[in-house]
C-alpha positions in Angstrom: 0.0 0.0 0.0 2.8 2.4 1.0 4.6 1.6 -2.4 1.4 2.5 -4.3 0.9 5.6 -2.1 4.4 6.4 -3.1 4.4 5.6 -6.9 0.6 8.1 -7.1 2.6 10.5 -5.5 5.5 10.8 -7.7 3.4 10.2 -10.9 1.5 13.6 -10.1 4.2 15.7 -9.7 5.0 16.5 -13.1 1.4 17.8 -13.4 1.7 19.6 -10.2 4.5 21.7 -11.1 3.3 22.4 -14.6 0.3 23.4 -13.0 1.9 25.7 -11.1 4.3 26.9 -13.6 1.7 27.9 -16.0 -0.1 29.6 -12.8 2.6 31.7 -12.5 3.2 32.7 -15.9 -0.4 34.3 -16.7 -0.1 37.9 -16.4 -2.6 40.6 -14.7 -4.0 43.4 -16.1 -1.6 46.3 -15.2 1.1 44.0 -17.2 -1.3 43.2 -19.9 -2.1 47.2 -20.6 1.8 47.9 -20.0 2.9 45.1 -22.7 0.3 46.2 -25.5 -0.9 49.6 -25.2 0.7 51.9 -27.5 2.4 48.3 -29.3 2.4 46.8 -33.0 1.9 42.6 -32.1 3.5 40.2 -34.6 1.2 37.3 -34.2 0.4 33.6 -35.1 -2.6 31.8 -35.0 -1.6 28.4 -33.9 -4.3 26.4 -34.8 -4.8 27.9 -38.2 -1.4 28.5 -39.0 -1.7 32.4 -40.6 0.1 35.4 -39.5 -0.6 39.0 -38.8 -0.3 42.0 -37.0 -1.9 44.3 -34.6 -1.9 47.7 -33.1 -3.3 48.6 -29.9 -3.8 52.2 -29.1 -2.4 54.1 -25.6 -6.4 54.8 -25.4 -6.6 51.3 -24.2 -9.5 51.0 -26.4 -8.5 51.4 -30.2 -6.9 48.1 -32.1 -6.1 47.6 -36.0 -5.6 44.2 -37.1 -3.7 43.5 -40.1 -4.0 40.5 -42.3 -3.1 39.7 -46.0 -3.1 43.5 -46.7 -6.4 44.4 -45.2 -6.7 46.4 -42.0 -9.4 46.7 -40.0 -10.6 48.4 -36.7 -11.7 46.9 -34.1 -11.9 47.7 -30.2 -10.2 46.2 -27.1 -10.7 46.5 -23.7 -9.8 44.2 -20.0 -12.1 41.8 -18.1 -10.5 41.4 -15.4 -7.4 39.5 -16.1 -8.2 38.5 -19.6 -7.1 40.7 -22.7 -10.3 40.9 -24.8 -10.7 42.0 -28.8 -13.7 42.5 -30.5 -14.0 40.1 -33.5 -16.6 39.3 -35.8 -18.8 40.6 -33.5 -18.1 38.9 -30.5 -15.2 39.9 -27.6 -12.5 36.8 -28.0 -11.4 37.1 -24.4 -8.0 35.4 -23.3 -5.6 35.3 -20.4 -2.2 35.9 -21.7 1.2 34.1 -20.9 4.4 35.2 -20.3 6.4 32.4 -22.2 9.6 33.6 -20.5 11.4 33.6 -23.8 10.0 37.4 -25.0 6.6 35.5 -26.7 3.6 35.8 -25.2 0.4 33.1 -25.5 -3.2 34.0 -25.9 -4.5 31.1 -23.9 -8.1 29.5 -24.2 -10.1 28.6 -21.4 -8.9 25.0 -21.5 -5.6 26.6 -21.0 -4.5 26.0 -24.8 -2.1 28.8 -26.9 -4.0 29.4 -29.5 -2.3 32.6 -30.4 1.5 34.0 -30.1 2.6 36.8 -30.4 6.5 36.7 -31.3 7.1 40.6 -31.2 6.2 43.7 -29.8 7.6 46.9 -31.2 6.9 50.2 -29.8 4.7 52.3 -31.8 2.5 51.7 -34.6 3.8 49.8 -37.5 1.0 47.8 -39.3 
């Protein structure tokens, strides 16, 4: 009994400290307004592959989303401690991650990254 005690134990460590990891990596929403207000995003959409761009505005309201050569405004704004953009209508809300490597993830409620964004520049630069 002790030995199966033991061996549950150490089987659900790995999952406790990713748990925790990815706990401690989501970010609040002071250091979500000071990563992307005033910032161009350079962004991947895991799931469907394509690239593009974003600007969100110091007003902490204004975004422009570039892809394939079209731009279009949109809005932004903060629930909480989820990041939210108004898309086809509906506010795509998301906690963001701090990968620790200068990429951040848009995470979906199950905890998947379903966007990245690979680089911030200051500045507006669509």
């Amino acid at each position: 009994m002790k030995k199966l005690l033991s061996f549950v134990l150490i089987s659900c460590l790995p999952l406790i400290a990713s748990t925790s990891f990815a706990a401690d990596t989501l970010m609040n929403a002071d250091q979500i307004k000071k990563l992307v207000a005033g910032k161009t995003i350079t962004a991947k959409h895991n799931l469907k592959g394509f690239k593009f761009t974003v600007y969100f505005d110091k007003d902490n309201k204004t975004a422009l989303r570039k892809q394939k050569g079209n731009t279009i405004k949109t809005s932004y704004s903060m629930k909480g401690n989820m990041h939210c953009l108004l898309w086809k209508g509906q506010d795509r809300c998301a906690n963001i991650r701090d990968n620790k490597d200068g990429t951040y993830s848009r995470m979906s409620p199950k905890g998947k990254a379903i966007i990245t964004w690979s680089k911030i520049t200051d500045g507006k630069s669509l």
